[in-house]
C-alpha positions in Angstrom: -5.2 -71.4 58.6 -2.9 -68.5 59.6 0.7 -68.5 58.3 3.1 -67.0 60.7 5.5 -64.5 59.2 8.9 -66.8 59.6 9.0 -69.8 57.3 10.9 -72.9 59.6 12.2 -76.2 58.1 14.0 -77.9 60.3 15.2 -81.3 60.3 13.6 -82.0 56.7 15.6 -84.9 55.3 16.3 -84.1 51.6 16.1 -87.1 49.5 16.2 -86.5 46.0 17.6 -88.1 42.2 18.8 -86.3 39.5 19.4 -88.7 36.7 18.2 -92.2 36.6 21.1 -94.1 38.9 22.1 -91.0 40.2 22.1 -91.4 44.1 22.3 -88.1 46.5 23.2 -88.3 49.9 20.4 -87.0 52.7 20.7 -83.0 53.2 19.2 -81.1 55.6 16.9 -78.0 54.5 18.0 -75.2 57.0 16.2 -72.9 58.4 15.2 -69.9 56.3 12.4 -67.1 56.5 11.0 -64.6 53.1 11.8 -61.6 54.9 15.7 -62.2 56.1 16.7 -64.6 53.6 19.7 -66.1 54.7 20.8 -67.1 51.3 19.7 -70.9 51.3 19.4 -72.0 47.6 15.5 -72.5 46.9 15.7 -75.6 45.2 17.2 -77.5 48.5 13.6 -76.1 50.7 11.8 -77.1 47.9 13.1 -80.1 47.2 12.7 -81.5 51.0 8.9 -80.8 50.3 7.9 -84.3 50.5 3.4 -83.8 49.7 1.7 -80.8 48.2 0.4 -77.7 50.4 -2.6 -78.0 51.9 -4.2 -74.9 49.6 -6.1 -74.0 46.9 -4.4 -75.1 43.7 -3.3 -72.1 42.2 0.5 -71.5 40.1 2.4 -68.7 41.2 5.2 -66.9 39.3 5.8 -68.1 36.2 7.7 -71.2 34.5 10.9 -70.9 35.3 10.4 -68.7 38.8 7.8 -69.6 40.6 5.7 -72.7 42.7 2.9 -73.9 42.9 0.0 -74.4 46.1 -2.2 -77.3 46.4 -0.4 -79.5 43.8 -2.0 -82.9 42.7 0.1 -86.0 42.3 -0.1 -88.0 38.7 -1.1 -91.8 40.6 2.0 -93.7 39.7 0.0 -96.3 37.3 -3.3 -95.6 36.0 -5.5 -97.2 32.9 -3.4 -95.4 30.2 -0.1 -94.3 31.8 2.5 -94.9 33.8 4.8 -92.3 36.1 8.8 -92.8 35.3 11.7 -92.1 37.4 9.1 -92.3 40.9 12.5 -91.9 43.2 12.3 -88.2 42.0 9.0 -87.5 43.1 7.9 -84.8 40.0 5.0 -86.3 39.7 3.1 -83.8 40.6 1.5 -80.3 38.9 -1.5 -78.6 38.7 -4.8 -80.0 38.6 -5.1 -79.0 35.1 -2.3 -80.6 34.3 -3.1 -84.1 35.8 -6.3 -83.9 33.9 -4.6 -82.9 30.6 -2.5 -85.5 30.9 -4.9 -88.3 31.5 -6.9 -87.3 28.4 -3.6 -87.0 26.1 -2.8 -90.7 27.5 -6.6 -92.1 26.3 -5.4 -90.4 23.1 -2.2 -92.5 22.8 -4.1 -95.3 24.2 -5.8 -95.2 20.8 -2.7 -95.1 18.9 -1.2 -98.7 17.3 1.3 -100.1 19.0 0.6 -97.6 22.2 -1.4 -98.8 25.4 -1.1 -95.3 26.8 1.8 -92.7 28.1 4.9 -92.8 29.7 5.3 -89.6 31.8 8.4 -87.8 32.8 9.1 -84.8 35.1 6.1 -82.9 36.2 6.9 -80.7 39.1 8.1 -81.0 42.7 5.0 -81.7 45.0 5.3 -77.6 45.5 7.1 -76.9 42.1 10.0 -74.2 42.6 13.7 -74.7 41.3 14.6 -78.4 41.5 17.7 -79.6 42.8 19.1 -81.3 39.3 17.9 -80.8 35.8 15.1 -78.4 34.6 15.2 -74.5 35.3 11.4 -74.9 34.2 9.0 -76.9 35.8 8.6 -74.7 38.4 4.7 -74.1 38.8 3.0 -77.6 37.8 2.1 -76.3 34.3 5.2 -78.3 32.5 5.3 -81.8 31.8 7.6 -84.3 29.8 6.1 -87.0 27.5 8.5 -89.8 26.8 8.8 -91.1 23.1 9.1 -94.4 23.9 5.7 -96.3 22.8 4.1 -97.4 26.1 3.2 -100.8 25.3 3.4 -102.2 29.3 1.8 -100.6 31.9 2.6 -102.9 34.5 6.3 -102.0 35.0 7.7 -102.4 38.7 9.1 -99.3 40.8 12.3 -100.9 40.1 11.9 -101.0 36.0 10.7 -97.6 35.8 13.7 -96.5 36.8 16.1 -98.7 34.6 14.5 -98.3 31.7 15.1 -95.7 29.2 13.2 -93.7 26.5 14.1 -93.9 23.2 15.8 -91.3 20.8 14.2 -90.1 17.7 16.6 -87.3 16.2 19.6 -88.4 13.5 21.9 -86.2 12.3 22.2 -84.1 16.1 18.4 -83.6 15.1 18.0 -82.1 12.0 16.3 -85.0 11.2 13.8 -87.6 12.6 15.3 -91.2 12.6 13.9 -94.7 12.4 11.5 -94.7 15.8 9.7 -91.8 13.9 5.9 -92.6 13.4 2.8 -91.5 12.4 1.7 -91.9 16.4 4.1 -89.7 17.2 2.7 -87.1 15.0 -0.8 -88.0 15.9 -0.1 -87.8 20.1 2.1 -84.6 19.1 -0.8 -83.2 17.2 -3.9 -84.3 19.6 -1.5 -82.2 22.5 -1.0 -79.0 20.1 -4.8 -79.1 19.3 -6.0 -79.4 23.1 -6.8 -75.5 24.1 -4.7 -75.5 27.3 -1.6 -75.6 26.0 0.3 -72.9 25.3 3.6 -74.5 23.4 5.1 -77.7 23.5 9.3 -78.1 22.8 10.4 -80.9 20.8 13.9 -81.1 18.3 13.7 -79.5 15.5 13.9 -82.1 12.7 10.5 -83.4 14.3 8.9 -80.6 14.4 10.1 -80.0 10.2 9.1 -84.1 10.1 5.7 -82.5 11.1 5.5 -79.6 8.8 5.7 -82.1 5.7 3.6 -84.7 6.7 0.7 -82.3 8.1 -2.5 -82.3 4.7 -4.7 -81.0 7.1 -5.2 -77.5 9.0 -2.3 -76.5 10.3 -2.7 -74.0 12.9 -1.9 -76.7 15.7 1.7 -76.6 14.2 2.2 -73.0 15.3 2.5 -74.6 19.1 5.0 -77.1 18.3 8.4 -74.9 19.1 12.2 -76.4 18.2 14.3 -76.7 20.9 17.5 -78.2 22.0 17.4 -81.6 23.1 14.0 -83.0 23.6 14.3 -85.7 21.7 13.7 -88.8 23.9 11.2 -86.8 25.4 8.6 -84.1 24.4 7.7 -80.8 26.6 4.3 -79.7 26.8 3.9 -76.5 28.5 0.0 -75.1 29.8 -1.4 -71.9 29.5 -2.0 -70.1 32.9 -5.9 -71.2 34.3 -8.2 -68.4 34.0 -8.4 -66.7 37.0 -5.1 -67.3 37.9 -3.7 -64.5 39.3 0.1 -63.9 39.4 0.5 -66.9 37.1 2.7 -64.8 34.2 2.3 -66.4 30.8 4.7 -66.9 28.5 4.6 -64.7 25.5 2.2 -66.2 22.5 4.3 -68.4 19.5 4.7 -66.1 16.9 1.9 -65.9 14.2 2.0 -68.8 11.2 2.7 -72.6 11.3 6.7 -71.9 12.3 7.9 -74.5 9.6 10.0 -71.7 8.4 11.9 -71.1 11.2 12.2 -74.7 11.8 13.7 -74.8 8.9 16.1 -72.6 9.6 17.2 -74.4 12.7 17.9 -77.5 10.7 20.2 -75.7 8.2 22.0 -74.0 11.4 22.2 -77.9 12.4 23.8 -78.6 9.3 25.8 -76.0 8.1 26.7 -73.7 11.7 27.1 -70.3 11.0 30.5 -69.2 12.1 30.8 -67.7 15.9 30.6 -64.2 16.3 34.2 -62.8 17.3 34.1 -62.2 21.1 35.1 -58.4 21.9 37.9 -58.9 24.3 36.9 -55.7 26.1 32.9 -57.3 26.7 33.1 -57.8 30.9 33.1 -61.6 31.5 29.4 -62.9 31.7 28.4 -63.5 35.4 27.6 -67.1 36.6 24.3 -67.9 36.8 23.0 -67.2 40.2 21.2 -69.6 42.8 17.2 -68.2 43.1 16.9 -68.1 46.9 13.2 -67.9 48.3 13.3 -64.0 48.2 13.6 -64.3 44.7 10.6 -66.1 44.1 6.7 -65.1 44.2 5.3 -63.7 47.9 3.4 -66.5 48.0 5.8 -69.3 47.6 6.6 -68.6 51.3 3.1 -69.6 52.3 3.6 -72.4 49.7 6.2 -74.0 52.0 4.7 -73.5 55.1 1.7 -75.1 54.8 0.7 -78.6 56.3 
């Protein structure tokens, strides 16, 4: 198929939901073209993207700038997992990821007290920025795991989007709370150990949980990051798929198992170091700027224009 230089989108009806309950009103995705962009925020022709392109699968750009062509769509219930929050449509991502996340929900499966996975956001059916939540996400290579054990796998439309994860941080998580068990650390480890994965973000106080409980090797630990938030949820991010061109990695953990600096977090948590005196003559940070499609990856155009 030939793609025509112009990118056109008219009359898409843009449905999409932020938060669970949170309701938008229909938009429609105006018209807009890579080589005279006209300025139209990327996440609204994105988000009107309804079905992945009709392409090869293949991420462009990278996590938090980019798309992704030929996207596969996570089936809403299958033997070990079931899709949350399906009014959003992000469940969708690369191949690769669908795949990885069908064997990491066998592994739960396997867990006590688990029957399989509860999935999050994926991606968009053609990634890019979304309209609410996540700057990442972007080219079907990020997905979030909920932490709430998934014990039914026969939950309507309508439950999936009433019901709720479950938190597992105390103390604005420096440390892990109650819901804290060894599954946890066994699904968390299983995803570290799996060799397309680059990182995965989870709070810090889980990931120091992790450091002392771990008698085994340890290498996997050097995947497991600290980050803010993720605590009703975890973040596992894949590596680029060989051969992928264009796909930019992120940068590699840093060497060792990262306790230390996890460590570090949690004593930041605990005891905040005092803020650094702002230098009234520094110019006023600039607000964060819309991406618009001519920010994004050549081939995200082609990405939108396909069938």
């Amino acid at each position: 198929m030939k793609f025509s230089r112009y990118i056109t989108l008219t009359a898409l009806l843009l449905t999409a939901c932020g938060p669970a309950g949170d309701s938008r009103s229909p938009t429609v995705a105006p018209v807009v073209s890579r080589s005279a962009d006209t300025g139209v925020p990327a996440k609204q022709l994105f988000g009107a993207k309804r079905s992945g392109s009709a392409q090869k699968p293949a991420p462009h750009g990278s996590y938090a700038k980019g798309c992704v062509a030929g996207a596969e769509q996570l089936p809403q219930t299958g033997p070990t997992w079931q899709a949350m929050r399906l009014s959003r449509n992000r469940n969708w991502g690369h191949p690769e990821t669908i795949d990885f996340i069908k064997d990491l929900s066998r592994v739960a499966a396997r867990q006590s007290g688990w029957n399989g996975l509860y999935v999050g956001d994926i991606s968009q059916p053609r990634g890019g920025p979304m309209l609410s939540g996540h700057r990442s996400h972007q080219m079907g290579l990020d997905a979030d795991i909920w932490m709430l054990p998934a014990k039914r796998l026969d939950l309507s439309v309508a439950e999936r989007e009433k019901i709720s994860s479950i938190s597992l941080r105390r103390a604005k998580g420096a440390y892990t709370n109650s819901n804290w068990t060894p599954q946890h650390h066994a699904i968390l480890r299983a995803a570290a150990k799996d060799d397309r994965v680059a990182r995965i973000f989870v709070f810090p106080g889980a990931k120091v949980q992790m450091c002392n409980d771990e008698k085994g090797n340890r290498d996997w630990l050097r995947k497991i990051r600290p980050w803010y938030g993720h605590h009703y949820h975890f973040h596992v991010r894949l590596k680029c798929p060989d051969g992928a061109r264009g796909c930019v990695n992120q940068d590699p953990p840093p060497r060792g198992d990262g306790c230390d600096d996890a460590r570090q977090w949690v004593k930041d948590i605990l005891s905040p170091p005092p803020p650094k005196p702002r230098d009234p003559n520094a110019p006023r940070p600039k607000p964060r700027r819309e991406h618009t499609l001519s920010d994004l990856p050549q081939q995200c155009a082609a990405v939108l224009q396909s069938n």
